[in-house]
C-alpha positions in Angstrom: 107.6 137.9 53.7 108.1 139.5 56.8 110.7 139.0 59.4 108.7 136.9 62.6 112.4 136.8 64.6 112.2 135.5 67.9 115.2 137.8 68.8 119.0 137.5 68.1 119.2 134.4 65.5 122.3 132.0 64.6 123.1 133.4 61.2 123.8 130.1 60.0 121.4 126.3 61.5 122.4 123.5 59.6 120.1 120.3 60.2 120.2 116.3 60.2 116.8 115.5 59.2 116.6 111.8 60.7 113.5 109.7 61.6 111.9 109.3 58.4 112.3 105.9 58.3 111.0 105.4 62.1 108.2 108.1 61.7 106.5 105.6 58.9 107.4 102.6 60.8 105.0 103.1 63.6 102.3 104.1 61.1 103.1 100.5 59.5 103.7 102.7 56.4 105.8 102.3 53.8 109.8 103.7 54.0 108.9 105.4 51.6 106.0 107.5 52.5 108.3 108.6 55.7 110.6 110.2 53.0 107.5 112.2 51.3 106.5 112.9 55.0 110.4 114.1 55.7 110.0 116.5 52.0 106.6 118.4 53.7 108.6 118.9 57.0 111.5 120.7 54.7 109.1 123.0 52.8 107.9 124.0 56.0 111.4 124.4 57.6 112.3 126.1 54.8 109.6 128.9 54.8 110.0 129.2 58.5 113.7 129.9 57.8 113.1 132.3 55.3 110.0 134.3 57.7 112.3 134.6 60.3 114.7 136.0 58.3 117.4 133.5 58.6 120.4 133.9 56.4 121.6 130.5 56.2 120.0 126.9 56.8 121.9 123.6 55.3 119.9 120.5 55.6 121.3 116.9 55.1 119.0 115.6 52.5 121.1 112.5 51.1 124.5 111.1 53.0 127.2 108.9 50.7 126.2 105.8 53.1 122.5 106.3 52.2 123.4 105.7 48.6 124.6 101.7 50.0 120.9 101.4 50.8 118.6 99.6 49.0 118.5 100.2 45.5 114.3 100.2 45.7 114.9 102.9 48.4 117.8 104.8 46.4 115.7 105.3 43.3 112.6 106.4 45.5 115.0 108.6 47.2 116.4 110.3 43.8 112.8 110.1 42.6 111.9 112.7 45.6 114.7 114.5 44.8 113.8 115.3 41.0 110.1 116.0 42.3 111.6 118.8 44.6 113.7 120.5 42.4 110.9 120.3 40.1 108.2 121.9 42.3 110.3 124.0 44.9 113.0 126.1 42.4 110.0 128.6 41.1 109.5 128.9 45.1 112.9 129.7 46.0 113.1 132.1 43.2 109.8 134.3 44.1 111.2 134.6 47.9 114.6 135.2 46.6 116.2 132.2 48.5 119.6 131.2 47.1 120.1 127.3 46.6 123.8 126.2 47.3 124.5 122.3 47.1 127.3 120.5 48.6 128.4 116.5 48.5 130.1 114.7 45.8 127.7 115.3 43.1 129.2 113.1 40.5 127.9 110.2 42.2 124.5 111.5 41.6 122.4 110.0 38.4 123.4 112.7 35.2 119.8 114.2 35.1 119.9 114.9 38.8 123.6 116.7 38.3 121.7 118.7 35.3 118.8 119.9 37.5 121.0 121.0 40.3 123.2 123.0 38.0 119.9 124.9 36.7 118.4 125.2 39.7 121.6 126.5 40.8 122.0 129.0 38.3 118.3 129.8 38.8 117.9 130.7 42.0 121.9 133.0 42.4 120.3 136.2 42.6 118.6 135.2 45.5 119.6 137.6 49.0 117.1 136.8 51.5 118.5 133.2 52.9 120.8 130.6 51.6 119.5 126.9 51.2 122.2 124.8 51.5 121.2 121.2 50.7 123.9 118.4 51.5 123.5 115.4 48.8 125.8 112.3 48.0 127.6 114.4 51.0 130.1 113.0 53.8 132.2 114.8 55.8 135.0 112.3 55.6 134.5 112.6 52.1 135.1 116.0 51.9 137.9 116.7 53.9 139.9 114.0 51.6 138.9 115.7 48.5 139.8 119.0 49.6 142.5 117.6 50.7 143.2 116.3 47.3 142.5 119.6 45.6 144.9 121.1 48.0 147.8 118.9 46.6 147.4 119.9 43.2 147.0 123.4 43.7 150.8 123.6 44.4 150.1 126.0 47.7 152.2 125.2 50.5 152.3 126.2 54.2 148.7 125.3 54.9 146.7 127.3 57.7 143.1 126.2 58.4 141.9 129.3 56.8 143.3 128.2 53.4 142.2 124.5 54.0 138.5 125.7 54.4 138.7 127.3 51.3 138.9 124.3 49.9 136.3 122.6 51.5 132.3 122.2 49.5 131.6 125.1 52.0 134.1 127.5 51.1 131.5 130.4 50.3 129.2 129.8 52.8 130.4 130.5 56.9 130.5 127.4 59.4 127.1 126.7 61.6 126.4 128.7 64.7 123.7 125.8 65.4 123.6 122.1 64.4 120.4 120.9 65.0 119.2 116.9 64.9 115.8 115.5 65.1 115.1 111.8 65.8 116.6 111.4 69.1 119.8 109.9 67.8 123.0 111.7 70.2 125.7 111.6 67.1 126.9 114.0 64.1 126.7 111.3 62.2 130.0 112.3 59.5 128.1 115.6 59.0 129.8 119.1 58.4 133.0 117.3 60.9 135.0 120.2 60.3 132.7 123.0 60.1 130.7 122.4 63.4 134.2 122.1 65.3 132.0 124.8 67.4 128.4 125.0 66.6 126.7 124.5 69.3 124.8 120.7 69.4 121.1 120.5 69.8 119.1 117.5 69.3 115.8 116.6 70.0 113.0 113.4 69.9 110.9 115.0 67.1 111.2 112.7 64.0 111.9 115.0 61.1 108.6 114.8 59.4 106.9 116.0 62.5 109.1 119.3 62.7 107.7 122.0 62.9 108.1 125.9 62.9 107.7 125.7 66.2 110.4 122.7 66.8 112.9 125.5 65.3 112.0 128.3 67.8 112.2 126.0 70.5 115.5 125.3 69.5 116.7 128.9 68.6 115.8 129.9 71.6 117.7 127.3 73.5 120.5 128.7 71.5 119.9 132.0 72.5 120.3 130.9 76.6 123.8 129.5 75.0 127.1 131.4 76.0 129.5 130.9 72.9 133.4 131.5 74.0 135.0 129.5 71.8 137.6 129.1 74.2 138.1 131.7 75.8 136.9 133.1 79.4 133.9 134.9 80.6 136.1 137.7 81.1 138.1 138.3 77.9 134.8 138.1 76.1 133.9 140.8 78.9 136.9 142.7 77.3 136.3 141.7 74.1 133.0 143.6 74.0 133.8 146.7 75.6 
C-alpha cells in the first residue's frame, strides 16, 4: 500500500471506540448489530492506519467493566471477537501489520486466549504498523499488576522508566494522540498512565460511523497542536537549534 500521509503524523493514536450501543439505538436495532457496525468501522480504521503509514494504532475493543455486562451481550461480544481473529489475521499478515494485545487476558474464555496467541505469533514479522488491540483491559488493572510484578521481581529503587517496563505496554511507546468518538468528554480508565501527555481529541462521531476521513480530521487537529510537555516555547526554541 502506499503511504497517503497528510503530513507529519503522531507515531503512535490510540482510540476509544464508543457509541456502538447508541449508533444502533436510534436505528431501533439491535445492541448487537451496533457491535458488528463498530467491527466494519475498525477494518476501515485499520487500513487507513496502515495507507497512511502509521506506525502504531491501539484501539479499545473490550474494557474489564464490559465483561459485568450482560452475559447475552458478553457472549455476542466474544463471538465478534473469534469472527475477527478469524477473518482479519490472513489480512494483517499480507500488509505486514504486527498484532500486539494488551488487558488481562486470563479472563478471556480459553479458545479466545489460544487464538490470540496464534494470531500473535502469526502476524510478528510484521514492520509496517503495530495493532494494538486492548481486551479484558483496565488501566487500573494494570497498574496494580505491574505493580505486583514489580514486587516479585526483587528490583528496588523504582524510577518511572523501570515501572513502565512493567506495564502491558512495555514494548510498544506511549500515545502521541488519544482519540474518542461518541461525544463522551472522559478517558474512561484507558491507557491512565501512558496518555499522562497525549494530547485528548474527541469527537460526536459514533464509532461505527468513523471514517478515514474522521482520522485526518483529527490528525490534522493534532498537527495545529504545540506539544511541550512542560516546558516553554523557548527551551523548545533551544531545544531545536
Amino acid at each position: 500500500m502506499r503511504s497517503e500521509s497528510p503530513g507529519k503524523l503522531p507515531r503512535h493514536i490510540a482510540v476509544i471506540m464508543d457509541g456502538n450501543g447508541r449508533w444502533a439505538e436510534r436505528r431501533r436495532l439491535h445492541r448487537i448489530q451496533g457491535h458488528q457496525a463498530g467491527v466494519k468501522a475498525t477494518r476501515r480504521v485499520v487500513r487507513a492506519g496502515r495507507r497512511l503509514g502509521l506506525k502504531y494504532l491501539t484501539l479499545f475493543a473490550l474494557s474489564t467493566e464490559n465483561l459485568k455486562r450482560p452475559k447475552a451481550e458478553v457472549s455476542a461480544l466474544f463471538d465478534l471477537l473469534r469472527e475477527f481473529i478469524r477473518k482479519d489475521v490472513d489480512e494483517l499478515v499480507s500488509n505486514r501489520i504486527r498484532l500486539g494485545v494488551i488487558g488481562n487476558i486470563g479472563l478471556l474464555p480459553v479458545d479466545i486466549q489460544e487464538m490470540i496467541a496464534e494470531a500473535l505469533d502469526r502476524t510478528h514479522n510484521g514492520k509496517a504498523m503495530t495493532l494494538i488491540i486492548a481486551i479484558a483491559y483496565g488501566g487500573r488493572d494494570e497498574i496494580v499488576r505491574a505493580t505486583r510484578k514489580f514486587c516479585h521481581s526483587g528490583k528496588k529503587n523504582l524510577t518511572e522508566k523501570e515501572f513502565a517496563g512493567f506495564l502491558d505496554t512495555a514494548e510498544f511507546p506511549d500515545p502521541d494522540m488519544l482519540i474518542r468518538t461518541g461525544n463522551e468528554l472522559r478517558v474512561s480508565n484507558f491507557l491512565v498512565w501512558q496518555t499522562a501527555y497525549a494530547e485528548l481529541y474527541f469527537t460526536k462521531t459514533l464509532w461505527p460511523d468513523f471514517s478515514r476521513r474522521h482520522l485526518l480530521a483529527a490528525i490534522r487537529e493534532y498537527q495545529r497542536r504545540e506539544r511541550r510537555f512542560g516546558l516553554t516555547r523557548a527551551q523548545l526554541g533551544s531545544k531545536s537549534r
